[in-house]
N, C-alpha and C positions, 0 to 999 in steps of 0.2 A: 479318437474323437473325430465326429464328421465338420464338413469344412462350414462355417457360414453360409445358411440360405442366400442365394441371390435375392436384392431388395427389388421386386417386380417394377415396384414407382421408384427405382431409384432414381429418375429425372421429373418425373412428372408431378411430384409430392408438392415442389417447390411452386406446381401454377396452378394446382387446385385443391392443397389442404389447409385449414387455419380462417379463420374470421377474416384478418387480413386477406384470403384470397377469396372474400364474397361477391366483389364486382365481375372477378373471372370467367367465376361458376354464373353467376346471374346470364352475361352474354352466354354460350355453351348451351344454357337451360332453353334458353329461348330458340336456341336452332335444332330443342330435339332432344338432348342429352340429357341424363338424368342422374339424379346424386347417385344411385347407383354405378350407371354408367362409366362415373367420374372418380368412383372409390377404386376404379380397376385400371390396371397398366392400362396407357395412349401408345397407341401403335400407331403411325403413319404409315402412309398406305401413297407411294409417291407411284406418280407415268407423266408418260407424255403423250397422250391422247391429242389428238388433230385430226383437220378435216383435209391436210393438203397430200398424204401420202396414204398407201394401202398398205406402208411398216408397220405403225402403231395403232392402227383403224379400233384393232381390240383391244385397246390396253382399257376402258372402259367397264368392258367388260369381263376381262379379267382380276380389275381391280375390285367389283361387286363382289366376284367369287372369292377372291383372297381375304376381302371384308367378315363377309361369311364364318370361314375358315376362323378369323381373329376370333370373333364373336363365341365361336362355337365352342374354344379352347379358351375360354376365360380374359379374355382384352377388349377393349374399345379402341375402335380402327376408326382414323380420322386423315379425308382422304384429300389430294393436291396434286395439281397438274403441275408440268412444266410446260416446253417449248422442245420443238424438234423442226430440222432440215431435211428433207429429203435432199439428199445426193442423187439419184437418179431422175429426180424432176428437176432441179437445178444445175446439176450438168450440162457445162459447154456454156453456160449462161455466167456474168457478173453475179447472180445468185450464188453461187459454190462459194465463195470465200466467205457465206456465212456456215458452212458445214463444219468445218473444224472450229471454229470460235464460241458455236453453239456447242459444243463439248462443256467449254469450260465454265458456259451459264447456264447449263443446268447442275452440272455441281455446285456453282456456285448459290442456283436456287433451291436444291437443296438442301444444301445444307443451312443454308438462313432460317429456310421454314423448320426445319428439326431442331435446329439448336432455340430458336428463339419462343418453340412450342412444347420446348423438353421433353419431347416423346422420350420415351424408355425403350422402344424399338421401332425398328421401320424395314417394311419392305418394299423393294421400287422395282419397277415396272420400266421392260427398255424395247426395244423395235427395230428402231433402224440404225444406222451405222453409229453414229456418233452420242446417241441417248445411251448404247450398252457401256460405251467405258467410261464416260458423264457420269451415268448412277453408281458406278462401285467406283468412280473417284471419290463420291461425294460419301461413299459406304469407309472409305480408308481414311475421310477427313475428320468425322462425327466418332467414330471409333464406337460406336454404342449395338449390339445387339440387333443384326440384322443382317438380310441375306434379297441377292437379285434376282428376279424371274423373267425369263424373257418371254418375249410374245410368240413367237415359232416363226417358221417360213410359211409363205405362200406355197399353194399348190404348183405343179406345171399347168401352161396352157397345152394346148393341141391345134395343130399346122400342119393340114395336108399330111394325118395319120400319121406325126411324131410329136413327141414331146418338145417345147419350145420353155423358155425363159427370155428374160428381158436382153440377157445379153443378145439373145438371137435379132432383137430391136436393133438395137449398138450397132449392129454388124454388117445386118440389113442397110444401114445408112449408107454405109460406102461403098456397098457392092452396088447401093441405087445410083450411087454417083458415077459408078464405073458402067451402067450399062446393063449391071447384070439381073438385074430387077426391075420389074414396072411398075408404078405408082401404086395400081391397085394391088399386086401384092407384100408390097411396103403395108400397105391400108391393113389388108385381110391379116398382115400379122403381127401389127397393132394391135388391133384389135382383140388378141384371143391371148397374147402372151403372157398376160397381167391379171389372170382372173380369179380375184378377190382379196380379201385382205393376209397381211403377212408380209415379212423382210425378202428380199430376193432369195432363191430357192437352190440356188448354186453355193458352192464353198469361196463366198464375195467376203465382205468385211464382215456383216452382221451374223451369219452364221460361225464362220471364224472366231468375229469375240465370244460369240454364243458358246462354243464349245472351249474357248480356252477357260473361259470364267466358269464352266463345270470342271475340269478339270482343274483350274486354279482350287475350286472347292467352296464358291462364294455362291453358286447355286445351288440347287439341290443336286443331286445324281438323279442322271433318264429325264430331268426336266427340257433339255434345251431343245432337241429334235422332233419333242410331239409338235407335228404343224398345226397354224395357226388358228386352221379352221377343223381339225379334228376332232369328233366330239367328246374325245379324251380330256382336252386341254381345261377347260372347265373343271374338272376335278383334280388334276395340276394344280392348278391358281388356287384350289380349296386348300388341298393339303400343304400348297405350301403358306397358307395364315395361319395354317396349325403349326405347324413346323417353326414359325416366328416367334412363335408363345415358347416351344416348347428352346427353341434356341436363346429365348430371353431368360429361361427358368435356368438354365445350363450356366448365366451369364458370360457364352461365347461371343466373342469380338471381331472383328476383322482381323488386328494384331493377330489373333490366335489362328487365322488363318490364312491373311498374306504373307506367306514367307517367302525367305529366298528360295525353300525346297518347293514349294507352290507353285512360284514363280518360273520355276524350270522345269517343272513339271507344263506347265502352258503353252512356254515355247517348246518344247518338246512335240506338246500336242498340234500346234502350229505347223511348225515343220514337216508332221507324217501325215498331214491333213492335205498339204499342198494351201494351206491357207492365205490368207490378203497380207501382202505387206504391210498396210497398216497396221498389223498387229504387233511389229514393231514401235511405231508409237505409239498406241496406247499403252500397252505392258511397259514402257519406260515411263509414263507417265505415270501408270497405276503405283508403279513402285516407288516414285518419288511422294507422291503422294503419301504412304504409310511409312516412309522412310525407310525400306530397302534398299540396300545399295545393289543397284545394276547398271551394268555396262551395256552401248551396242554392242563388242564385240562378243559378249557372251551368246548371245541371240547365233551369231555364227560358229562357236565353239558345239552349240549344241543342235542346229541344225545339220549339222558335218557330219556328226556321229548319230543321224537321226536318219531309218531310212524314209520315204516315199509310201505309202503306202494305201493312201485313199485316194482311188478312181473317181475323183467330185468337180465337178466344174468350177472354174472354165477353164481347166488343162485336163478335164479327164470326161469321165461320160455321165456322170452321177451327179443327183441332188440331195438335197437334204432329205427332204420325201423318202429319198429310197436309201438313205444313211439311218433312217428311224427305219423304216422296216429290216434292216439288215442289224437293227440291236442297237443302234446307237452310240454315243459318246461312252458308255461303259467297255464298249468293243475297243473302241481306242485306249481306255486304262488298259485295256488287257493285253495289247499287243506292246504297248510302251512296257509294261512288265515283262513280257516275253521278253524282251528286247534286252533287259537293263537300264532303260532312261528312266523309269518311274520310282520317286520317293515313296515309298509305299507307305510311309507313317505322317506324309499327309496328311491332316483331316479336312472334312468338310460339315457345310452346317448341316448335314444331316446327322454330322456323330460317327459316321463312317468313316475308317481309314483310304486311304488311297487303293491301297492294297485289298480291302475289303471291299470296294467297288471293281477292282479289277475281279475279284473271288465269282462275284454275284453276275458279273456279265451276260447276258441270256444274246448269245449269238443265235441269229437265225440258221440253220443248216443251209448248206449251198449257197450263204451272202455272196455276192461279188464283188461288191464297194470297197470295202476296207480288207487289202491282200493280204495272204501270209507272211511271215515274215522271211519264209525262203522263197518268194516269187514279187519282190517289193515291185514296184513302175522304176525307182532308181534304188539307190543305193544310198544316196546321199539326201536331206529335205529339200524342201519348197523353195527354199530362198540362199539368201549367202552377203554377206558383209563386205564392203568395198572397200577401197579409199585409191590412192592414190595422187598423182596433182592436179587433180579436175576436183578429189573430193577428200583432201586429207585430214575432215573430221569424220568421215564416212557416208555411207551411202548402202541401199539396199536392192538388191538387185534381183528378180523373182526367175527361178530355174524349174517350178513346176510346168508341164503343159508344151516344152519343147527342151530341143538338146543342143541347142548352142551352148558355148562356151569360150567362145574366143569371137570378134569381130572388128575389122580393123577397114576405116572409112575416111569419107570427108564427113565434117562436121556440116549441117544444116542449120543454122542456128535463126531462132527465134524472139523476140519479147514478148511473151506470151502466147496462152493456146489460141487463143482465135487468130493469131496468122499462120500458124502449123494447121493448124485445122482447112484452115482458105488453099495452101499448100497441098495439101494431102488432096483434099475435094478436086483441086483443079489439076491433078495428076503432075505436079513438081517434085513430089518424092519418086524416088526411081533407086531400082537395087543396092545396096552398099551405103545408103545414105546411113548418117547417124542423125537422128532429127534431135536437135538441142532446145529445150523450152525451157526459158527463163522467167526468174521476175515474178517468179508465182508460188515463192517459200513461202512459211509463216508469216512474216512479217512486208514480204516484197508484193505477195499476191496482194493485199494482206489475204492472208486465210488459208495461203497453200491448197488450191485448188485439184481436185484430180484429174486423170486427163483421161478418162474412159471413152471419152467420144473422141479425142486424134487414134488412142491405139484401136479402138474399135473398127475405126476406119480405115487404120492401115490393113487389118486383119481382111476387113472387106473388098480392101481392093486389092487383094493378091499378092500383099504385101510384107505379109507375116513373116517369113521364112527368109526375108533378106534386109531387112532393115532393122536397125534397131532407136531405142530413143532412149536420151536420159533429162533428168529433168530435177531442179529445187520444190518443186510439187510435189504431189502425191499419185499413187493409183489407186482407180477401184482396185475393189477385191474383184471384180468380174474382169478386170482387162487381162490380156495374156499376149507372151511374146518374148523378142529377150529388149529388155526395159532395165534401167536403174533411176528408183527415186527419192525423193529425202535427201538430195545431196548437199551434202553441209562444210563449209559454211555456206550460206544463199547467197546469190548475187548481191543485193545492195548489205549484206554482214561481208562484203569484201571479199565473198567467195571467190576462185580460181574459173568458175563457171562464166564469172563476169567477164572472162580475158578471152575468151572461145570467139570466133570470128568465122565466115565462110569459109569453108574450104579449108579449114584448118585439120588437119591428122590426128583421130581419135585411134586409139586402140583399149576394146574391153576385153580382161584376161579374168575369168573367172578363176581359172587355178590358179594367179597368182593374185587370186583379189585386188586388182588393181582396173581404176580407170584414168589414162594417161592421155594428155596432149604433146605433140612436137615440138614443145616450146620450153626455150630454160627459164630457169626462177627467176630469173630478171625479167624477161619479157612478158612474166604471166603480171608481175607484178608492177611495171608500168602499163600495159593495159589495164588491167584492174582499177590503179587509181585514178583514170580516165575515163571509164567505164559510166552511162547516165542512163537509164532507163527509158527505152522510148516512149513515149504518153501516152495514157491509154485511150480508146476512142470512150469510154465511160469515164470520164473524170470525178462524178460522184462516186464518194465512198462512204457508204454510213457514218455513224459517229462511232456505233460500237463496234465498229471494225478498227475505225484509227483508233481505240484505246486500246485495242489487241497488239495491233500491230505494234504500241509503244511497250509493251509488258512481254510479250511471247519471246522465248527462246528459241533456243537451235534446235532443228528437226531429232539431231544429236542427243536430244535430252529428252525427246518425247513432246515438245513442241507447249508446253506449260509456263501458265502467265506469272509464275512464283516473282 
């Protein structure tokens, strides 16, 4: 016997069938809908559309297309914005500490609007860094019949007949500090590095979650890499409102597709991507969210056994541009299957297995982006898991894009980026420093701020290769260097970070995962409880920052207001 049809209005029945629901339909009627209309599954159709960044410029317009798409394969698509940060226009600025917070209010507003408009399925629409793992939090909270699309990368600009990205901005700043740039060409490559709409075009955060959560299996497959402004992508955004109908007829879930093997499957894909350390907290978050149990240290169990493998910025030479014409994110199923990291009985919402997307691959011949797997960039992944007594809940430490592994310093320490930053600018940092920035965890920044513009600068001022920084913040996906962030617990949670003092003896040992101070358990822990945060020169804090700051967890858990 075949199994029970899935009920198309299994949610929606409740807010537009019956006498009783006449006042409903009446509002509805009058903005356009029609009893027709109303007799057929509600599809929500969520993004983050704004006018302040060039991540989500098209979610608009891709959400008309995916409308479309609903329409075409039998639903009525009812559509809603949220709220997004840009991280790269807020950087270095009291701005940033709303980028992580804004994560958890657009889950939070979506999932208000779907539960409280019973759609029977939704597709969301994500952009820049913190809108991608927002919307499949808020996909793993409502648990009902739907899947994420994201908007693509930006093109590269052109600078003096090469390819530029925004990181080249970043960078640019501190070579300008140091002398080695003049104003007008700071200007000229301003100007040209940012041109049009799209998430930054390097393997930073948003392409990173872009490709985990295809891998993960909550996008479609070959959706994530068409860019933004491709005249592909438009028919993307069609197929995937069909794809929502036909995922709702299936009644597929998220349950049915965040799993632990999903979930390891992403970091996996993380790993051989050279991807953002953030994608450690988001995938712990994502996973608490559907209630998966994962650990940080899993994160480094399986980037260990993960080699290296895509040439993508900003530790390698490649964009995402040239990660879609080299085949894309199926290229990477295909090589994790070589490999042995890939669950191949996976599925995703297309109905394909893992394994059936690694089958279907269509590698370009002669790609260069994503190496073989007998000629890897290392041997080992992108990143690596820490602790030690500077950070004995742990910490993440990013190993793509250089070959440190060991650094042993005086500490530099900071409260905050803007006096590391003022430090760096005015050439204080010098060889062997380890530059410490504090006070800017989840909860101490509030908002765990990134620090793209101190390492960008150190990068600029010739400073890459011999300094390192560790920090209770975050980093871009664009910064590069040897760095550890996410160190937990944070200074004002009583972290060991709080005891760090000038001139105090750091050693980072990445073979032995450890970041250590010179100091015994006693002394970390009378400093510590002496320990005050210096004031910050912006003593305003929103409100909806101090309510974060009162709810948010440890970096440790994925940084979630549970």
């Amino acid at each position: 016997m075949s199994p029970e049809p899935f009920d198309l209005k299994h949610r929606s029945r409740a807010l537009t069938e019956g006498p009783h629901r006449a006042a409903a339909r009446s509002y509805l009627h009058g903005i356009g809908y029609s009893a027709e209309d109303l007799a057929k599954p509600i599809v929500g159709v969520a993004h983050s559309w704004i006018e302040t960044m060039p991540c989500n410029f098209n979610n608009r317009v891709l959400a008309a297309r995916v409308k479309e798409g609903i329409r075409a394969a039998g639903g009525t698509p009812m559509e809603l914005n949220t709220i997004a940060i840009s991280d790269g226009i807020t950087m270095g600025t009291s701005g940033m500490r709303a980028s992580l917070v804004s994560r958890e209010l657009i889950a939070d507003s979506i999932e208000l609007v779907a539960s409280a408009h019973h759609f029977d399925a939704i597709v969301v629409i994500s952009g820049c860094d913190k809108t991608i793992p927002g919307t499949v939090m808020a996909l793993a909270r409502l648990d009902i019949p739907s899947l994420m699309l994201y908007g693509g990368s930006i093109r590269p600009g052109r600078y003096k007949d090469r390819e530029v990205t925004i990181l080249d901005v970043f960078e640019a700043v501190g070579a300008h500090a140091v002398g080695k740039i003049t104003d007008a060409e700071l200007h000229e490559l301003e100007e040209v590095s940012s041109p049009g709409a799209g998430a930054c075009a390097g393997q930073f955060t948003a392409n990173t979650m872009a490709m985990a959560f295809e891998v993960l299996g909550i996008s479609p497959a070959g959706s994530a890499m068409v860019p933004a402004e491709d005249g592909s992508k438009r028919q993307v955004a069609f197929d995937a409102g069909t794809l929502v109908m036909d995922v709702l007829r299936r009644g597929l879930r998220p349950r049915d597709v965040i799993t632990k093997d999903a979930l390891e499957n992403a970091i996996a894909a993380v790993a051989m991507s050279g991807g953002s350390t953030n994608a450690v907290l988001h995938l712990l978050a994502v996973a608490k969210e559907m209630g998966v149990p994962l650990e940080i240290d899993e994160f480094d169990r399986i980037s260990e056994a993960t080699p290296l493998l895509c040439d993508l910025q900003p530790g390698g030479r490649y964009n995402a541009t040239d990660l879609y014409a080299a085949g894309g994110v199926p290229v990477v199923f295909k090589r994790l299957r070589a490999h042995g990291r890939l669950h191949e009985d996976a599925i995703s919402v297309t109905g394909q297995t893992a394994g059936e997307i690694a089958d279907a691959a269509q590698e370009t011949p002669g790609q260069v982006v994503v190496r073989p797997l007998e000629d890897p960039l290392k041997a080992t992944g992108g990143f690596a898991i820490m602790r030690g007594n500077v950070a004995p809940d742990g910490c993440v430490i990013k190993l793509a894009g250089h070959e440190r592994r060991h650094h042993v310093g005086p500490a530099r320490v900071f409260d905050g980026e803007e006096a590391a930053m003022k430090a760096v600018l005015a050439s204080e940092i010098v060889a062997d420093d380890i530059v410490v920035i504090r006070n800017e965890g989840p909860a101490g920044g509030p908002g765990m701020r990134e620090m793209l513009a101190v390492t960008a600068a150190i990068i600029g001022a010739g400073l890459g290769d011999s300094v390192a920084l560790i920090t209770d913040g975050r980093f871009s996906g664009a910064s590069h260097g040897f760095m550890a962030g996410h160190i937990a617990p944070e200074s004002v949670r009583g972290g060991p970070i709080a005891a760090l003092r000038e001139g105090d003896r750091l050693t980072i040992d990445v073979d032995a995962r450890r970041i250590d101070v010179d100091l015994t358990d006693e002394q970390i822990a009378e400093r510590v409880a002496t320990y005050r945060p210096l004031p910050r020169a912006d003593e305003h804090i929103d409100v909806a920052i101090r309510k974060y700051a009162k709810l948010v967890g440890s970096a440790a858990d994925g940084a979630v207001t549970h």
